[in-house]
TORGU-61591 format. One record per residue (C-alpha): z, x, y. Coordinates in nm, 2 decimals. Layout:
<rs>
w=Z	u=X	v=Y
...
</rs>
This chain:
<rs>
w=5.73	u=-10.58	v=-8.21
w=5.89	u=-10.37	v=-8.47
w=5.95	u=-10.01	v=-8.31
w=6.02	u=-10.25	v=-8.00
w=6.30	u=-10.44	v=-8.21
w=6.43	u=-10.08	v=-8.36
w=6.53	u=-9.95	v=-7.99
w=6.63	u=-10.32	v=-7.87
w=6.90	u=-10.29	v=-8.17
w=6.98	u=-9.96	v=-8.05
w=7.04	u=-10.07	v=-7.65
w=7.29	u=-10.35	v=-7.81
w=7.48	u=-10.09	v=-7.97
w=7.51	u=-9.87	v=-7.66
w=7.58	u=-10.22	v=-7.47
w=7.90	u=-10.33	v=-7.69
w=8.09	u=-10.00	v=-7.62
w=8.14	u=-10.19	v=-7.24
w=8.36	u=-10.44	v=-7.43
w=8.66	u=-10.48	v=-7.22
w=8.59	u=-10.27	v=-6.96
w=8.29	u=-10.42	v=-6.73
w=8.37	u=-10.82	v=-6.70
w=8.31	u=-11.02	v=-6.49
w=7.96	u=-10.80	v=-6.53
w=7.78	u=-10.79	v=-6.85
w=7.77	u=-10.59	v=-7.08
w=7.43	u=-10.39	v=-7.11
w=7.27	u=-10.13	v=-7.30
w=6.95	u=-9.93	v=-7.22
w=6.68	u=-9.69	v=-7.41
w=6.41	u=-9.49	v=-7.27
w=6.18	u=-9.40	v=-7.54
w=5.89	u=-9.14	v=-7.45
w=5.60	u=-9.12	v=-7.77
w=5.85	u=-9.30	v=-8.01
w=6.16	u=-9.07	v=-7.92
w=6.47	u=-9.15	v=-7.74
w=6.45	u=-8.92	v=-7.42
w=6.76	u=-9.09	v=-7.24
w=7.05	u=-9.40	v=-7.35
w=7.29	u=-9.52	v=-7.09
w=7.54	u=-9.84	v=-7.08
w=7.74	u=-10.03	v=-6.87
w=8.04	u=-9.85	v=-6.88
w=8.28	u=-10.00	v=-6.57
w=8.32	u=-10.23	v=-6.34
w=8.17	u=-10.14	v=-6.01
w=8.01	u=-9.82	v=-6.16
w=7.60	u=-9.73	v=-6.23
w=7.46	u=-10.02	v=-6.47
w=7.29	u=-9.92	v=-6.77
w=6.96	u=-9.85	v=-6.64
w=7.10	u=-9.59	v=-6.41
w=7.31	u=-9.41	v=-6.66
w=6.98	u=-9.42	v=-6.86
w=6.76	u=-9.28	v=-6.63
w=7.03	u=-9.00	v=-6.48
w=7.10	u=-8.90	v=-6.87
w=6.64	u=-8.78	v=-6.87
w=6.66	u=-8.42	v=-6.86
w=6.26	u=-8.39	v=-6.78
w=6.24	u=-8.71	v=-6.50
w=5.83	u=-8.63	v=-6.48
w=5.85	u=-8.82	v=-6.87
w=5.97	u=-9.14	v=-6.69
w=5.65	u=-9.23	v=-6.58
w=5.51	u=-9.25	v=-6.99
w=5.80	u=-9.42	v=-7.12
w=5.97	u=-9.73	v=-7.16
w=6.29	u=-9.89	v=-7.14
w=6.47	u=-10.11	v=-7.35
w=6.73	u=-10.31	v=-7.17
w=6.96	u=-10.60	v=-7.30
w=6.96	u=-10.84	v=-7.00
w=6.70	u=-10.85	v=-6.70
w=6.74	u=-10.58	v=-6.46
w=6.89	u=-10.64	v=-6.17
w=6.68	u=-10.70	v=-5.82
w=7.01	u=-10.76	v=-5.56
w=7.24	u=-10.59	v=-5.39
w=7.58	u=-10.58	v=-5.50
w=7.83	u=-10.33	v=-5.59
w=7.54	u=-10.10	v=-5.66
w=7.18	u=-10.11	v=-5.57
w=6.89	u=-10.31	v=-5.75
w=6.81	u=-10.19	v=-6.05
w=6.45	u=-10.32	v=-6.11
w=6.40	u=-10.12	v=-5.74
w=6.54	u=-9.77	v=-5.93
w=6.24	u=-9.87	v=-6.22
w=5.98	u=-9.92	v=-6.00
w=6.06	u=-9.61	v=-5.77
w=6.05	u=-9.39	v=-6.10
w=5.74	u=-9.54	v=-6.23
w=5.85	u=-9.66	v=-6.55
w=5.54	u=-9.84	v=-6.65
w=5.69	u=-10.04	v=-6.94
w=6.02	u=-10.24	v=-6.95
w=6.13	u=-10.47	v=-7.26
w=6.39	u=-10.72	v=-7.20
w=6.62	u=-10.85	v=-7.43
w=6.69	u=-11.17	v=-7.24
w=6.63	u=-11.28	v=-6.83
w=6.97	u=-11.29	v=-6.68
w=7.12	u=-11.70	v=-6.60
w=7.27	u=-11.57	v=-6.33
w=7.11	u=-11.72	v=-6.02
w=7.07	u=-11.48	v=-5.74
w=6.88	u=-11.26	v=-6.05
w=6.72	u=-11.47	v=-6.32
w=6.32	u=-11.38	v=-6.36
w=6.35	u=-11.20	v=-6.02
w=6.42	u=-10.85	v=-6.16
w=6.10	u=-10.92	v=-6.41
w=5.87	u=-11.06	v=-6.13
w=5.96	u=-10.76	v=-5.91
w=5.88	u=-10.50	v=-6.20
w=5.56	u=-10.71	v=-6.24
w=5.46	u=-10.66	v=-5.86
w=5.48	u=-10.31	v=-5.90
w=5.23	u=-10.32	v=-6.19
w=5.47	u=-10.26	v=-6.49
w=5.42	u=-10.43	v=-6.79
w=5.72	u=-10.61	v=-6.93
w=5.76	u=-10.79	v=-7.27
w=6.03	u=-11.06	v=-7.24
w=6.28	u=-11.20	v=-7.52
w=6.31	u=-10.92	v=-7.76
w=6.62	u=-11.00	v=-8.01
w=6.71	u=-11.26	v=-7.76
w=6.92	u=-11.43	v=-7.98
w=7.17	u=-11.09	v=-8.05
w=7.16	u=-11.03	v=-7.66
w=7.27	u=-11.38	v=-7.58
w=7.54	u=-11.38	v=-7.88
w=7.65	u=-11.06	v=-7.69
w=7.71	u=-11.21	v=-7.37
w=7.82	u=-11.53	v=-7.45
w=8.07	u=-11.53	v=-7.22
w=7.91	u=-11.43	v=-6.90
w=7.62	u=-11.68	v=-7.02
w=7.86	u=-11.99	v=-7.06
w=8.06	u=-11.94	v=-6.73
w=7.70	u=-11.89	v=-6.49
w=7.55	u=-12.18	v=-6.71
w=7.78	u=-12.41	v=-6.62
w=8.04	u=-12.24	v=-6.35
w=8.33	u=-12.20	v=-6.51
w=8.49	u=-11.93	v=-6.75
w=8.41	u=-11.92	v=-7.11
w=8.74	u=-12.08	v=-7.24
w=8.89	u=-11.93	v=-7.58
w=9.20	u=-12.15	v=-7.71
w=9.41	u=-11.90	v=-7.87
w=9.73	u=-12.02	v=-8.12
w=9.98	u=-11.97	v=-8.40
w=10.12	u=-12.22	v=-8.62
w=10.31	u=-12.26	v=-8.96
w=10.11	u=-12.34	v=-9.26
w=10.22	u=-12.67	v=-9.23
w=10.04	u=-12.66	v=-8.89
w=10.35	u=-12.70	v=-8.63
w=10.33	u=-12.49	v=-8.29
w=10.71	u=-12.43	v=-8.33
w=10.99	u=-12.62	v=-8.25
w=11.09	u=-12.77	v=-7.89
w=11.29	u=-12.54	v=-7.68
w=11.32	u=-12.28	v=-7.95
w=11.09	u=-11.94	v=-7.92
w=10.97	u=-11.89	v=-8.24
w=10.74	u=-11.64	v=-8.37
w=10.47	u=-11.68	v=-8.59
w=10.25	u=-11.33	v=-8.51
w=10.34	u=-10.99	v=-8.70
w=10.28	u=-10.64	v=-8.53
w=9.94	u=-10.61	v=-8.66
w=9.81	u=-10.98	v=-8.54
w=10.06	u=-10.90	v=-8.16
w=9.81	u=-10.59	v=-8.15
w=9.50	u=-10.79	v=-8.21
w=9.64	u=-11.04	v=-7.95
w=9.69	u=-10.81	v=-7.67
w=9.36	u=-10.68	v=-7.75
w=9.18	u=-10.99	v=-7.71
w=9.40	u=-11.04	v=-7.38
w=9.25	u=-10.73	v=-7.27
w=8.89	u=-10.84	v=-7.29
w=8.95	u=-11.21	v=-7.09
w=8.95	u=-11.18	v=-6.70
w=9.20	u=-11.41	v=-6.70
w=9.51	u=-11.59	v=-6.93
w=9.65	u=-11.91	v=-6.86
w=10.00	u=-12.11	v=-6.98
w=10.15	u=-12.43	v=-6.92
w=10.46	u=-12.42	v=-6.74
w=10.67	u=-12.57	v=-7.11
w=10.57	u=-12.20	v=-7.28
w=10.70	u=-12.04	v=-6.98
w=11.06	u=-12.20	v=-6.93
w=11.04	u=-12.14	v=-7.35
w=10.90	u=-11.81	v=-7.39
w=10.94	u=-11.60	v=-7.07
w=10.58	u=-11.48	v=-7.15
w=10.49	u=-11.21	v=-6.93
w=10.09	u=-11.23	v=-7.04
w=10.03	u=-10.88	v=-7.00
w=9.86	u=-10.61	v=-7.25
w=10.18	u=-10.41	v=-7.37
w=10.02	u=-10.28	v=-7.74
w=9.62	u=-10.22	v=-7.68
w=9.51	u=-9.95	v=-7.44
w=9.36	u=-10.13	v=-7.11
w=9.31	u=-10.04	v=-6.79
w=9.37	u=-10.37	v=-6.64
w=9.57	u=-10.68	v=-6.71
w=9.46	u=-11.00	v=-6.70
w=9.49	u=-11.25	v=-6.45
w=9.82	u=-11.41	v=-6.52
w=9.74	u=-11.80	v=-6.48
w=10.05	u=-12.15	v=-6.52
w=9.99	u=-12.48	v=-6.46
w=10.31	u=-12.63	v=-6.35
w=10.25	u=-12.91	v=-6.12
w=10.63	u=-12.97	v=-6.02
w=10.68	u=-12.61	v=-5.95
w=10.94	u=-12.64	v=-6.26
w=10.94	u=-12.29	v=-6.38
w=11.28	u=-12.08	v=-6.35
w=11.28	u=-11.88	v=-6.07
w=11.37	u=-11.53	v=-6.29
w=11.06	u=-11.59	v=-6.49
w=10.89	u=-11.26	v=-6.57
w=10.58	u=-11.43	v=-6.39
w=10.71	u=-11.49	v=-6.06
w=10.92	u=-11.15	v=-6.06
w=10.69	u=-10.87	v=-6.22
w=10.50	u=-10.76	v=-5.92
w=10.19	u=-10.82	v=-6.12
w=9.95	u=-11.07	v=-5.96
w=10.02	u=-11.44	v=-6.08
w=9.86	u=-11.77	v=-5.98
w=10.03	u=-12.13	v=-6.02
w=9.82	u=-12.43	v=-5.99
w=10.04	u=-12.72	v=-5.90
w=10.08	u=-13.09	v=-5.69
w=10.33	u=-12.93	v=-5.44
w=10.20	u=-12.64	v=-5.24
w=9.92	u=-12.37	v=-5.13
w=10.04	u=-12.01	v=-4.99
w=10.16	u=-11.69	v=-5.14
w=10.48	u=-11.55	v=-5.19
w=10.46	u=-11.19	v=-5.31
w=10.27	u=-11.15	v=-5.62
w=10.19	u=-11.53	v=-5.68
w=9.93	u=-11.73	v=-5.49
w=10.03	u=-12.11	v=-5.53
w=9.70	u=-12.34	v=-5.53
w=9.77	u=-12.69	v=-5.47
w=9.56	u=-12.93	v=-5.63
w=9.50	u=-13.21	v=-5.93
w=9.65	u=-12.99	v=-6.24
w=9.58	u=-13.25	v=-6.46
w=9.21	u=-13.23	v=-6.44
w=9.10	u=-12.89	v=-6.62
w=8.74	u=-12.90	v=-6.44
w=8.93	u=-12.86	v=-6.13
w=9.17	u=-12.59	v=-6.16
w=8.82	u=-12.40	v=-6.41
w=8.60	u=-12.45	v=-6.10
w=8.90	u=-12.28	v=-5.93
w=8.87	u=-11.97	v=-6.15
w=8.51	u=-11.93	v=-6.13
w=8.51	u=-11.92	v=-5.76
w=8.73	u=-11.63	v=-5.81
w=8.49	u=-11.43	v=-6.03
w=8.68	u=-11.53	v=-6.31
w=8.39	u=-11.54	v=-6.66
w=8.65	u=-11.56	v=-6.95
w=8.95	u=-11.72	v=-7.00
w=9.24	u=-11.70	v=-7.26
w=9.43	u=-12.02	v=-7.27
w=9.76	u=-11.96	v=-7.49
w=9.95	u=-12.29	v=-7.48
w=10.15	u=-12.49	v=-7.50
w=10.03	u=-12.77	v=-7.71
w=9.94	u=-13.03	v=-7.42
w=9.76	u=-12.78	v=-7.22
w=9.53	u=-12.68	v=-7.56
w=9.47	u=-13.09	v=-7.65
w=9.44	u=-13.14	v=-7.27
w=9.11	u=-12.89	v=-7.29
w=9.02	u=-12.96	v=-7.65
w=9.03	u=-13.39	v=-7.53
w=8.78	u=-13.28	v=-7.24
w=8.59	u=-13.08	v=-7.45
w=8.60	u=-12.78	v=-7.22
w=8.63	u=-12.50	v=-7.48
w=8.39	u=-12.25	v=-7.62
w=8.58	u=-12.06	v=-7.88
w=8.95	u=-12.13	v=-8.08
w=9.14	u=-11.86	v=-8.22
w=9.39	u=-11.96	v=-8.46
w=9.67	u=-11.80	v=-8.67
w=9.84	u=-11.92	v=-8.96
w=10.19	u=-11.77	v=-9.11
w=10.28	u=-11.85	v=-9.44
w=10.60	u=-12.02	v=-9.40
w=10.65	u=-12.35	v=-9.32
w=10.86	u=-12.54	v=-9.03
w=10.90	u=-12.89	v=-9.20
w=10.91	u=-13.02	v=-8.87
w=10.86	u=-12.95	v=-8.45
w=10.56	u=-12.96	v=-8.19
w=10.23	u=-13.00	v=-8.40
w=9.90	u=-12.80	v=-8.37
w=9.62	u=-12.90	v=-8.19
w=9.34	u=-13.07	v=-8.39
w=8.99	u=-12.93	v=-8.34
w=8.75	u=-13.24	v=-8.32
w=8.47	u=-13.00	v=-8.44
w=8.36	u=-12.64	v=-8.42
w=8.20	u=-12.42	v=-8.62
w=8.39	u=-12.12	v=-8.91
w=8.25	u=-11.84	v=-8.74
w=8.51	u=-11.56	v=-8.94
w=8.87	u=-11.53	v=-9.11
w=9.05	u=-11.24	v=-9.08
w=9.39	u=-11.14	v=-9.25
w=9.64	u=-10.97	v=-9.13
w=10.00	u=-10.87	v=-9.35
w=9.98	u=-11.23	v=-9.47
w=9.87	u=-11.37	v=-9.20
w=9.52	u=-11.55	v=-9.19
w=9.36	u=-11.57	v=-8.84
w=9.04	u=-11.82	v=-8.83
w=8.80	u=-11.82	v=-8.54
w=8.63	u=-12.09	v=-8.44
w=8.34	u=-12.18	v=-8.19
w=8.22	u=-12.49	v=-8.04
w=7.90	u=-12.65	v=-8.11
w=7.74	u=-12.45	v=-7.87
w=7.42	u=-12.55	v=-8.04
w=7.41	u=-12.83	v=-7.95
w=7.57	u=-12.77	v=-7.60
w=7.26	u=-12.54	v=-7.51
w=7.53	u=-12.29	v=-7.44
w=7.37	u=-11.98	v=-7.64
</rs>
């Protein structure tokens, strides 16, 4: 259990260097150890592109090894047909006879089918090594195809005094340094979403402008009187946008206009996981946080503090619970992250 531990540890380093770049997939790392050296590493590395077992296997120089080795792999390899064939099929065809599996994968059309199919074919596969780390790794993908809808991550500054900011004024809270952190966060969620206050305030346009990406997020607003100006970056852009509202369905341009109840968040999240949508930012304002916060449909909080104070304005949402996971600081200001009690939830 301990030389399989070593190279599980080692897979979950290859697997984090997908961060960003493979959602709504996973992200997974794999090993191929021959007589207790690494003969071949591969990881997810994009979306729609080879899995890690592929790159793994292609990266063997002497393939006739393959056949006394074993893999290490962070999540259950694959046994369907998507964007790229099954992966437990690649194993058995190249005779691995060992496979160890950091976790089975929740995700329906795959859980403990991969493993069974490996098993058919005579391989022996150990199950739940570091299964803890591999779930903390893919906590998102894990929460939205437990319970189909995106991992939610509130995300919001405030004055030490704990106000948002003050009605119809923009006002900024976030220095370069914590703007740069944001917009990489942003660039790791599938999707963001605003309330339709923030955007006649801010003129947000929710895009990554300071972290190197090669996609933008989903641009999501909740306005259910179709209240937003019409020059709003959002609706003008060219970048795809989608309002959930009480009016209308139908697209116009860049924005797709979903009609339906936006005052019940398990709507308008089912919504977004129908779409393929795993992770979601939610940035504000203030009713649409409490509104997700009073159903308690939220996985992880993000909050920065500046260190002046307002006095007054539009208060801070109150966490009802949650768990310290880190601080940070950042030029004075002090960013803590929270998560929910996802203990007790059964999330990870």
């Amino acid at each position: 259990m301990e030389i399989d531990e070593r190279f599980m540890r080692r897979a979950l380093q290859l697997a984090r260097l997908g961060n960003g770049a493979v959602s709504p997939n996973p992200m997974v790392g794999a090993v191929i150890v021959h007589e207790g050296r690494i003969i071949g590493e591969g990881y997810h590395r994009q979306w729609g592109g080879p899995h890690a077992e592929v790159n793994a296997v292609n990266s063997v120089h002497d393939k006739l090894l393959l056949a006394d080795s074993t893999m290490y792999v962070t999540l259950e390899p694959c046994s369907h047909y998507g964007k790229t064939p099954p992966c437990a099929e690649l194993l058995v065809r190249e005779r691995i006879p060992r496979v160890v599996v950091g976790i089975t994968d929740p995700f329906a059309r795959v859980s403990g089918r991969g493993v069974k199919m490996l098993m058919d074919a005579g391989a022996e596969v150990v199950t739940d090594v570091l299964a803890e780390e591999c779930r903390a790794l893919n906590r998102r993908f894990i929460t939205a195809h437990t319970h189909r809808r995106p991992y939610v991550m509130l995300k919001w500054a405030q004055s030490a005094d704990r106000y948002m900011g003050i009605a119809g004024q923009k006002v900024v809270f976030s220095n370069d340094v914590t703007m740069m952190w944001m917009h990489r966060e942003r660039s790791r969620c599938d999707a963001i979403l605003v309330g339709a206050g923030t955007v006649a305030c801010d003129n947000p346009s929710l895009t990554v402008r300071r972290w190197p990406v090669a996609r933008h997020p989903l641009r999501v607003v909740l306005d259910g009187r179709l209240s937003m100006p019409h020059g709003s970056l959002l609706l003008t852009d060219g970048l795809p946008t989608i309002i959930y509202n009480n009016v209308k369905n139908g697209k116009e341009g860049n924005v797709e206009y979903v009609q339906m109840d936006t005052s019940s968040p398990v709507t308008w999240l089912a919504d977004l996981y129908g779409r393929g949508i795993t992770s979601l930012m939610v940035e504000g304002g203030a009713r649409v946080l409490n509104e997700l916060i009073d159903n308690d449909v939220w996985d992880e909080a993000r909050i920065e503090t500046a260190p002046v104070a307002l006095g007054c304005g539009v208060k801070a949402p109150v966490l009802p619970h949650g768990i310290v996971a880190k601080y940070e600081l950042h030029g004075g200001n002090r960013i803590a992250i929270l998560v929910n009690d996802v203990k007790s939830r059964g999330e990870i």
